[in-house]
MITITOR-551828 format. One record per residue (C-alpha): residue in one letter; x, y, z. Coordinates in pm, 1 decimal, always signed. Layout:
N
<site rest="A" px="X" py="Y" pz="Z"/>
...
//
This chain:
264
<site rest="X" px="+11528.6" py="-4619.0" pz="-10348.9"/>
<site rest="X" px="+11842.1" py="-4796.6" pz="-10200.8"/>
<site rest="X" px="+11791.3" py="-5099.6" pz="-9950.2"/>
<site rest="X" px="+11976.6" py="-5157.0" pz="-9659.7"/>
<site rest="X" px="+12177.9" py="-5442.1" pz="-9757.4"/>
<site rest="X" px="+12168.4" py="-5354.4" pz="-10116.2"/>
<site rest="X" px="+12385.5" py="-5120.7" pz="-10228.1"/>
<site rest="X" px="+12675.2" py="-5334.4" pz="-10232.1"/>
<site rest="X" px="+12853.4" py="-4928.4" pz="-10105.8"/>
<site rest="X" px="+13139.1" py="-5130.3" pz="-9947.3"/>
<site rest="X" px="+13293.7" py="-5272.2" pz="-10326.5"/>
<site rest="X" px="+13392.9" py="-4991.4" pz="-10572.3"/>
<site rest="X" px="+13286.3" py="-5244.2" pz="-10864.3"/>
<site rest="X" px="+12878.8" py="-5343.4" pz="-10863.1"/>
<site rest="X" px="+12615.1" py="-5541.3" pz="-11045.6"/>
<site rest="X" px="+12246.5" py="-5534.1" pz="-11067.7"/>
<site rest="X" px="+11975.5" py="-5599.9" pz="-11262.2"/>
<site rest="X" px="+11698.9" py="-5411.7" pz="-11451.0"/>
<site rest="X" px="+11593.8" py="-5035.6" pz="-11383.6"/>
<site rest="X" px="+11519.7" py="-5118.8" pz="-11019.4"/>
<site rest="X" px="+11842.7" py="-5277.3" pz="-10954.8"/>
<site rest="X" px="+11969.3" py="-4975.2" pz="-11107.6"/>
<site rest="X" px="+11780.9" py="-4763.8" pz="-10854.2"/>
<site rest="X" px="+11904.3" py="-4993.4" pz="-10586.6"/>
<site rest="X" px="+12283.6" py="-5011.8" pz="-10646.8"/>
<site rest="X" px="+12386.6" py="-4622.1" pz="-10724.6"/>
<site rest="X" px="+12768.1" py="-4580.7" pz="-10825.3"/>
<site rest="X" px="+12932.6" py="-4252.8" pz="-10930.1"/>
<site rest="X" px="+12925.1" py="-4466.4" pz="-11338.6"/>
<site rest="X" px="+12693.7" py="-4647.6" pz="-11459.7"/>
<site rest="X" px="+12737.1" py="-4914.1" pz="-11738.3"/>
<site rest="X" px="+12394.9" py="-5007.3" pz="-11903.7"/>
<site rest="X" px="+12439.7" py="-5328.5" pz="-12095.2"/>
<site rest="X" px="+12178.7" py="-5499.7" pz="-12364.1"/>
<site rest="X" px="+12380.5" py="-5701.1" pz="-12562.7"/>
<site rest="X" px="+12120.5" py="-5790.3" pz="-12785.6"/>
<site rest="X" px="+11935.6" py="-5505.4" pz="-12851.8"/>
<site rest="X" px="+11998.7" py="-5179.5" pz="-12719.9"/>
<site rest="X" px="+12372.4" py="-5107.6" pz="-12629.2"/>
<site rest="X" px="+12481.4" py="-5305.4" pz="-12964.9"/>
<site rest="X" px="+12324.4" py="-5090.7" pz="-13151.9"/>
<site rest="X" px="+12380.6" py="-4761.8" pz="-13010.2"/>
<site rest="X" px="+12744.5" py="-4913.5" pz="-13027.3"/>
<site rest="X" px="+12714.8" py="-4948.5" pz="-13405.0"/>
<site rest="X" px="+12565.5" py="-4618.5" pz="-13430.2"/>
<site rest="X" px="+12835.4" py="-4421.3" pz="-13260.8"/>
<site rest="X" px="+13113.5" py="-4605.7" pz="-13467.3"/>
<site rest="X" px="+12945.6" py="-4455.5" pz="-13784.7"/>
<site rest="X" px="+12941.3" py="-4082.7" pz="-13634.1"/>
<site rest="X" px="+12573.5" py="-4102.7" pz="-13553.3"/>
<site rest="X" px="+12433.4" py="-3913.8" pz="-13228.5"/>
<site rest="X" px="+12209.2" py="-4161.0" pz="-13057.4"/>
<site rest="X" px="+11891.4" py="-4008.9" pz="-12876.0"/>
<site rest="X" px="+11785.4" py="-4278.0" pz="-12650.7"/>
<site rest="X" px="+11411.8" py="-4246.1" pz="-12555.3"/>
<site rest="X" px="+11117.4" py="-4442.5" pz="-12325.8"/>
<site rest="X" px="+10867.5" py="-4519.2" pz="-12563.5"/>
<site rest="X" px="+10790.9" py="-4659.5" pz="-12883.0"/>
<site rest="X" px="+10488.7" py="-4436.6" pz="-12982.0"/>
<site rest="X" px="+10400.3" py="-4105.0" pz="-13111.5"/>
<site rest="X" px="+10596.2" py="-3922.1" pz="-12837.6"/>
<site rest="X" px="+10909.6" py="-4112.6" pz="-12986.4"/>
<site rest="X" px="+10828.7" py="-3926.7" pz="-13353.0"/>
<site rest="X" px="+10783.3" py="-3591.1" pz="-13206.2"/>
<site rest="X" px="+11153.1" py="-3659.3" pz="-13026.7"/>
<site rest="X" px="+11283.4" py="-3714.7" pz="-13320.1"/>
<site rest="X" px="+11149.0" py="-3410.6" pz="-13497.5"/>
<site rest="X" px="+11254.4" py="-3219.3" pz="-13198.2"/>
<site rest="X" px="+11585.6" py="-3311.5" pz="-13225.1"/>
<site rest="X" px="+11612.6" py="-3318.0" pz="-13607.4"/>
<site rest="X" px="+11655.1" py="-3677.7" pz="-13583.2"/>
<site rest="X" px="+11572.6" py="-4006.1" pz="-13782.3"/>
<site rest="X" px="+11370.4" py="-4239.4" pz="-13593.5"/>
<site rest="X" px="+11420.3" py="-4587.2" pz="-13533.4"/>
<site rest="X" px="+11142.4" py="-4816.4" pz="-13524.2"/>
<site rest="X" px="+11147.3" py="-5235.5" pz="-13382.1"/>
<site rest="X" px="+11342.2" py="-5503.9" pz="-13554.0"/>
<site rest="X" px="+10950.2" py="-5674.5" pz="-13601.9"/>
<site rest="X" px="+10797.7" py="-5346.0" pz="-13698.0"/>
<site rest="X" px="+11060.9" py="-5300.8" pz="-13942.7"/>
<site rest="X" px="+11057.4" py="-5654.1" pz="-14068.5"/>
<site rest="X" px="+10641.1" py="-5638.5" pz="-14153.7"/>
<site rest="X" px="+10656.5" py="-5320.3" pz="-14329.5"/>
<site rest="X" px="+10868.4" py="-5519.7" pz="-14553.6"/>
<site rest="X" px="+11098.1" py="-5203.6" pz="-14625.9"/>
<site rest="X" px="+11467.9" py="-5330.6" pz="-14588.5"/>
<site rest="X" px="+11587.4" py="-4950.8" pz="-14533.8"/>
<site rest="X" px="+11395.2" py="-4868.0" pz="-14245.9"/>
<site rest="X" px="+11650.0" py="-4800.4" pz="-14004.1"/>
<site rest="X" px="+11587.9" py="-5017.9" pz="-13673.1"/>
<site rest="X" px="+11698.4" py="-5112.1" pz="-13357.9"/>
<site rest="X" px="+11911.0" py="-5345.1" pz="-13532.6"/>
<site rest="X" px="+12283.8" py="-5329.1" pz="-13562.2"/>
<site rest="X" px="+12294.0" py="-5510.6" pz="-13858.9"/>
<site rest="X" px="+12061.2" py="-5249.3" pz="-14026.7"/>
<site rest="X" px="+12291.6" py="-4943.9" pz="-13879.3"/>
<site rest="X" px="+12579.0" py="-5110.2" pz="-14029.7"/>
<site rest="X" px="+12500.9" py="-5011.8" pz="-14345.5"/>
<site rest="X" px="+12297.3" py="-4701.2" pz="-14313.6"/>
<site rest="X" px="+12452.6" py="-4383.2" pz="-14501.6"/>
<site rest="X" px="+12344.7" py="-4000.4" pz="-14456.6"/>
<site rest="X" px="+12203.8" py="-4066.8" pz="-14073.5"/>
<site rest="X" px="+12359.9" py="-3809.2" pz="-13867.9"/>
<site rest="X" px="+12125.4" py="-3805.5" pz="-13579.1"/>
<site rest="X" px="+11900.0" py="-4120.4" pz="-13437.7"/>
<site rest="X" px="+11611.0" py="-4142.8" pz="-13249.0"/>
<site rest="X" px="+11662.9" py="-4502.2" pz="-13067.7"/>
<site rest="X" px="+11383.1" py="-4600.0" pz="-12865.5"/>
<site rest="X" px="+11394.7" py="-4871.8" pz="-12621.4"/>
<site rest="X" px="+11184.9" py="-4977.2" pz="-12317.4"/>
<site rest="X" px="+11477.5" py="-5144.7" pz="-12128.0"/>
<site rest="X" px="+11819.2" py="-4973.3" pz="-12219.7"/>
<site rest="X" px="+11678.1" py="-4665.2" pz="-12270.3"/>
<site rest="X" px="+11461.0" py="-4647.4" pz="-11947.0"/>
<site rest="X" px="+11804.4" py="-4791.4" pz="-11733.1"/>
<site rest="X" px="+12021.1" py="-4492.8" pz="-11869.4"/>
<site rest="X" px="+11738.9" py="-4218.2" pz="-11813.7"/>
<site rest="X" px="+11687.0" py="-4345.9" pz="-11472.7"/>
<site rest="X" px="+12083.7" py="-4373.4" pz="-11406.7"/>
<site rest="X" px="+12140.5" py="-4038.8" pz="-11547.2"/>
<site rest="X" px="+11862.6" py="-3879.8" pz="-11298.2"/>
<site rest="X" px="+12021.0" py="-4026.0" pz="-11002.3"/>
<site rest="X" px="+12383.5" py="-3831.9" pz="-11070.0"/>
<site rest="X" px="+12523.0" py="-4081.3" pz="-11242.7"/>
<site rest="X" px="+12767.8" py="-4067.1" pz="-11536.2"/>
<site rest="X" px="+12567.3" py="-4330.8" pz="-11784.7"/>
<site rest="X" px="+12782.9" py="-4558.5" pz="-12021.2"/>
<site rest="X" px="+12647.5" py="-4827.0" pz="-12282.1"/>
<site rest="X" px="+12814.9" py="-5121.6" pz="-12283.4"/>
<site rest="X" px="+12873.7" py="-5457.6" pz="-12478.9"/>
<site rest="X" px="+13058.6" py="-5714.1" pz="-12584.1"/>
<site rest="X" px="+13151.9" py="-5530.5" pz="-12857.3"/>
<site rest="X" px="+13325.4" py="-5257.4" pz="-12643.1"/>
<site rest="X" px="+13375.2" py="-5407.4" pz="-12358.1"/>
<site rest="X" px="+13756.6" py="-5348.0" pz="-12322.9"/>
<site rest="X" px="+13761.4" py="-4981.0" pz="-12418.7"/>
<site rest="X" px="+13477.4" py="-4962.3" pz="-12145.6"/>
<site rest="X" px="+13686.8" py="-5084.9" pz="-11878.7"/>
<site rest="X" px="+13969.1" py="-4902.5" pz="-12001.4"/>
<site rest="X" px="+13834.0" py="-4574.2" pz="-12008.4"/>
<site rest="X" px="+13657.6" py="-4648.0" pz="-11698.2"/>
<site rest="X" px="+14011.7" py="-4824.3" pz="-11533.8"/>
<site rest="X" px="+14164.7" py="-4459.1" pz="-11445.3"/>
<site rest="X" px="+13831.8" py="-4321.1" pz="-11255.1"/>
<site rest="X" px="+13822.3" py="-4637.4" pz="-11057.5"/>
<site rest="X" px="+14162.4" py="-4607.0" pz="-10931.1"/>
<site rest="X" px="+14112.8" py="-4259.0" pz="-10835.0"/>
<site rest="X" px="+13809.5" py="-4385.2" pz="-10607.6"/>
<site rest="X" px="+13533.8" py="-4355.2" pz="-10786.6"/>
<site rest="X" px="+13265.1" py="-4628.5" pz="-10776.1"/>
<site rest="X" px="+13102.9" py="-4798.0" pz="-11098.6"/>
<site rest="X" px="+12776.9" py="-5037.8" pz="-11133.7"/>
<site rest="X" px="+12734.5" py="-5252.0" pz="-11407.4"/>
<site rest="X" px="+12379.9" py="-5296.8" pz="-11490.5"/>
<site rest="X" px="+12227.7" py="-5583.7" pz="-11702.4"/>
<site rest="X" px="+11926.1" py="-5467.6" pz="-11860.2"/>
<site rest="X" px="+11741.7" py="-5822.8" pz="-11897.3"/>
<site rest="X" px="+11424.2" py="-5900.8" pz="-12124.4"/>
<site rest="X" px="+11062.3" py="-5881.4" pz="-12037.1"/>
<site rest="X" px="+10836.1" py="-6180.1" pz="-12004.9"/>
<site rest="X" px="+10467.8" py="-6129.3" pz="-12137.1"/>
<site rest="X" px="+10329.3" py="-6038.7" pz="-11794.6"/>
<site rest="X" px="+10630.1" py="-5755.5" pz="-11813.3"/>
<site rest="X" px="+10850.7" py="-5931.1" pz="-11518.6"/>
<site rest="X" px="+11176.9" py="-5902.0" pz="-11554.3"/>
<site rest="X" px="+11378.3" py="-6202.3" pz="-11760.7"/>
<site rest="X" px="+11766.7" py="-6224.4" pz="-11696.9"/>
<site rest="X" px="+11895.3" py="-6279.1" pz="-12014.6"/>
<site rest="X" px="+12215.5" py="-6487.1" pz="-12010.4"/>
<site rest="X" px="+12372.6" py="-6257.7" pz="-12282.3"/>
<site rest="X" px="+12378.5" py="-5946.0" pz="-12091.3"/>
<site rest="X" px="+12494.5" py="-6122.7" pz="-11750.3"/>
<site rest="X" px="+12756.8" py="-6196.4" pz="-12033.4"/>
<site rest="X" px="+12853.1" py="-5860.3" pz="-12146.1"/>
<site rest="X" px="+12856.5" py="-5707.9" pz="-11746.4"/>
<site rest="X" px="+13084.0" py="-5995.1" pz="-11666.5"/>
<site rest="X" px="+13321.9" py="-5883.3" pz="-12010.6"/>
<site rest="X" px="+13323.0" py="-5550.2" pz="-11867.0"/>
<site rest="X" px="+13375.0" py="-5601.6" pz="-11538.8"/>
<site rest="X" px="+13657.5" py="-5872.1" pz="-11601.5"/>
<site rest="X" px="+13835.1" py="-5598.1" pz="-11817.7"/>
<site rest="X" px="+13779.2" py="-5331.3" pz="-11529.9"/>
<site rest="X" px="+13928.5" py="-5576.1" pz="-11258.9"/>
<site rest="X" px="+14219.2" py="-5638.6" pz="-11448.3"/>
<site rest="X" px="+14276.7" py="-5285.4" pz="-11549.8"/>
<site rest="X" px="+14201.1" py="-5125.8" pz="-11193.0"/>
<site rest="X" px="+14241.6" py="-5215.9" pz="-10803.2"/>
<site rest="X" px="+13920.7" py="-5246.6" pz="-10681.8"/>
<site rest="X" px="+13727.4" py="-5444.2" pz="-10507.7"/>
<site rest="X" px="+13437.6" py="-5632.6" pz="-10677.9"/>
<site rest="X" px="+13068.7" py="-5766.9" pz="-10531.7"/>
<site rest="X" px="+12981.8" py="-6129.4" pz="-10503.9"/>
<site rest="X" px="+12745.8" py="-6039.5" pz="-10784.8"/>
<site rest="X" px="+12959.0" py="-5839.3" pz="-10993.2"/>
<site rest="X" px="+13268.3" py="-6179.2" pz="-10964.7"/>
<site rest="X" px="+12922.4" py="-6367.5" pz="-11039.8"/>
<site rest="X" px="+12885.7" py="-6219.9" pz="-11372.4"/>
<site rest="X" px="+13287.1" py="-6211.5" pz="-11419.9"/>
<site rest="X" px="+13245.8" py="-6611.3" pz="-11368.7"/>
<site rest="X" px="+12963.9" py="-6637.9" pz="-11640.7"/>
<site rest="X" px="+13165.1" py="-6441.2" pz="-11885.3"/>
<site rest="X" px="+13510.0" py="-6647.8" pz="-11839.5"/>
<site rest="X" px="+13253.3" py="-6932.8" pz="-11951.3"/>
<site rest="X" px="+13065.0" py="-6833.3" pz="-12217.2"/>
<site rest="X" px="+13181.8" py="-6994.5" pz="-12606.7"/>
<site rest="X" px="+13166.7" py="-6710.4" pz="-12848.4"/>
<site rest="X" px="+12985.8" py="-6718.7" pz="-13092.2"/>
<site rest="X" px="+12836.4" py="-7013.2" pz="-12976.7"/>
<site rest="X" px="+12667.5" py="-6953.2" pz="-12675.5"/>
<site rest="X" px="+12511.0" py="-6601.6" pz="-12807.2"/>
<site rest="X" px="+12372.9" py="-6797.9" pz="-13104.4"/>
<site rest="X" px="+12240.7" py="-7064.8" pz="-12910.5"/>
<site rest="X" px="+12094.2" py="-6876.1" pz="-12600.4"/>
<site rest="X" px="+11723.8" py="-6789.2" pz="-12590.8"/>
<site rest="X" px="+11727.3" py="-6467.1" pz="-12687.6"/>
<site rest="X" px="+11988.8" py="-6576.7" pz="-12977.5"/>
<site rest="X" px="+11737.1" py="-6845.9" pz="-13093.6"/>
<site rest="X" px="+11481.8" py="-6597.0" pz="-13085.7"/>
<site rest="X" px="+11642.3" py="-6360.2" pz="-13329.2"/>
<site rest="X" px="+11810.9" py="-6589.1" pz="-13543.9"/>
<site rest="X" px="+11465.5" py="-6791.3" pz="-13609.3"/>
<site rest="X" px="+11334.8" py="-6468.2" pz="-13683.3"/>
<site rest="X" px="+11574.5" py="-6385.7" pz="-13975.9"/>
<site rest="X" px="+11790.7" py="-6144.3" pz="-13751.2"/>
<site rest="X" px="+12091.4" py="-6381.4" pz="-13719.4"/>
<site rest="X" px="+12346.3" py="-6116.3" pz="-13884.2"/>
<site rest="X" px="+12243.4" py="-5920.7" pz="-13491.0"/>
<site rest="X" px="+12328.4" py="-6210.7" pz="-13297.4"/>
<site rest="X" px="+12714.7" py="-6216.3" pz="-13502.0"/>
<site rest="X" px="+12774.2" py="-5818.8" pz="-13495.2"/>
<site rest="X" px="+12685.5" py="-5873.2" pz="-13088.8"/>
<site rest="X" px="+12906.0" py="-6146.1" pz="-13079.0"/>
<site rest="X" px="+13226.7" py="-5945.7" pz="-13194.7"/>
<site rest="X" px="+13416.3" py="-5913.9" pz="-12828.5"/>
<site rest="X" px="+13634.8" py="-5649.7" pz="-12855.1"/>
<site rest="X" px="+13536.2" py="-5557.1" pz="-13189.3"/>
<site rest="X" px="+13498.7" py="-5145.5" pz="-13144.2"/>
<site rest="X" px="+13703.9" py="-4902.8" pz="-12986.8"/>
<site rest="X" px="+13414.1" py="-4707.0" pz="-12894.5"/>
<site rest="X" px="+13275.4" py="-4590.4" pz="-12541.2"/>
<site rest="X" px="+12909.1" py="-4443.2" pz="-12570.8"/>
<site rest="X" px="+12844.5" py="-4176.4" pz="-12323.8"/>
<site rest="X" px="+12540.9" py="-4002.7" pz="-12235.1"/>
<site rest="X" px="+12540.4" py="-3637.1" pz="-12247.1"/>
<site rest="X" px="+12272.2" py="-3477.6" pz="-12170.9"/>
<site rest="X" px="+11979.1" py="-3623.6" pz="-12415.8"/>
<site rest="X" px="+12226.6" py="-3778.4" pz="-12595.1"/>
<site rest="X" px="+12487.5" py="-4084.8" pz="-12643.7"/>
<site rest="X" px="+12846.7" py="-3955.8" pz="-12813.5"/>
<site rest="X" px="+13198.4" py="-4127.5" pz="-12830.0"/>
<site rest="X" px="+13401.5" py="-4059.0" pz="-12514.2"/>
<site rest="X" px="+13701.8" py="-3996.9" pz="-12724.1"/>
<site rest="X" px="+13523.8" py="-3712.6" pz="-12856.5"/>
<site rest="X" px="+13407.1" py="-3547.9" pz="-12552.6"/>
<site rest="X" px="+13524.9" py="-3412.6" pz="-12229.2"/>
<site rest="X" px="+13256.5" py="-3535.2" pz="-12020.4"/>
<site rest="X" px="+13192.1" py="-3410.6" pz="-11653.1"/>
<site rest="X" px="+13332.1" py="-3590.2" pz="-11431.9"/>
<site rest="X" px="+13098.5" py="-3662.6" pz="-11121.2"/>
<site rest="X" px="+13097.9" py="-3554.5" pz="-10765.2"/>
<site rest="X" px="+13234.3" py="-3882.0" pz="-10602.9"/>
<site rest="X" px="+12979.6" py="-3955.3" pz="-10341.5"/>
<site rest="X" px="+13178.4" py="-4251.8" pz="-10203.2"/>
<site rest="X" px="+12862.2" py="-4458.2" pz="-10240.7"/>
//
């Protein structure tokens, strides 16, 4: 539903948060970003030639996806970490660094994956972000924009135990990368929140900061600090994951409908 007030319709370059931000701010693009978890990954993935299935849930319904699809499925950094098996594949870019013979993946994820569904329902053309692609984001974005077209940029956050929302600082990061890249590339006018997150990304300290920040800490304590680096790797991959149907693939690859601009 949007808001009056909310929309942020008069700036052709928008930021909001979570999957009811999302709902809030529609653009003609829409950039998820989960620089920690869910857009670094599918990034990896689509470097290596894999075709990422993005889904809701992490539970049986995620399995039968994946047998739908003829697909390997990828289970939780934690999950994979207690089975003790180190070639699980997981939501872990480190892990999909080095996987061989995957051609097809299953990626489930309760915030990126939810925020790209949810985009892709309202119209949207849905694009995963990161600092690892941020550049070839903007710049395959930059030409759309200056033929009028409107993009958001949406952060995906964490989730605090009661399952509130928690801006993470690393994805306010990665929208700001993008965006900075976009309004550089592109004449358009940006938001007070989208020059927010620009702001926050012209003063971030890679690696630094990623290492250091909660979510960082978090992974790194938990053995996962080879994630943290790989996400830390601005401008590190020429790829731009689009979704396409049920499916992420590599822009370069596809002609991908272009959408009705709704001047929103």
């Amino acid at each position: 539903m949007t808001l009056p007030g909310h929309d942020q319709s008069s700036y052709r370059l928008r930021l909001e948060w979570g999957p009811t931000g999302a709902e809030a701010v529609p653009a003609d693009y829409a950039v998820v970003v989960d620089v920690l978890s869910f857009t670094t990954t599918l990034n990896v993935a689509v470097e290596r030639g894999i075709e990422v299935f993005p889904f809701r849930w992490r539970d049986s319904r995620a399995a039968e996806h994946a047998v739908r699809h003829g697909a390997t499925l990828a289970v939780g950094r934690f999950e994979a970490l207690s089975r003790g098996d180190a070639r699980h594949v997981s939501l872990s870019p480190a892990s999909l660094s080095e996987v061989e013979g995957v051609q097809r993946l299953v990626l489930p994820s309760p915030n990126g994956s939810s925020i790209a569904f949810a985009l892709a329902a309202s119209g949207a053309q849905v694009v995963g972000a990161c600092l690892r692609n941020a550049g070839a984001v903007a710049r395959w974005l930059a030409p759309k924009v200056s033929d009028g077209a409107s993009v958001v940029v949406v952060p995906a956050g964490e989730r605090w135990y009661d399952d509130t929302l928690r801006p993470a600082v690393e994805d306010l990061w990665g929208a700001g990368a993008v965006l900075a890249a976009l309004d550089a590339e592109a004449e358009a006018g940006a938001s007070p929140e989208a020059r927010m997150a620009m702001a926050a990304w012209e003063a971030a300290l890679l690696p630094l900061d990623l290492l250091q920040c909660a979510s960082g800490r978090e992974l790194a304590e938990a053995g996962f600090v080879a994630d943290v680096e790989i996400a830390a790797q601005h401008d590190a991959s020429e790829v731009v994951p689009v979704l396409v149907g049920e499916s992420f693939r590599d822009a370069t690859e596809l002609d991908p409908p272009t959408p009705r601009l709704r001047r929103i």
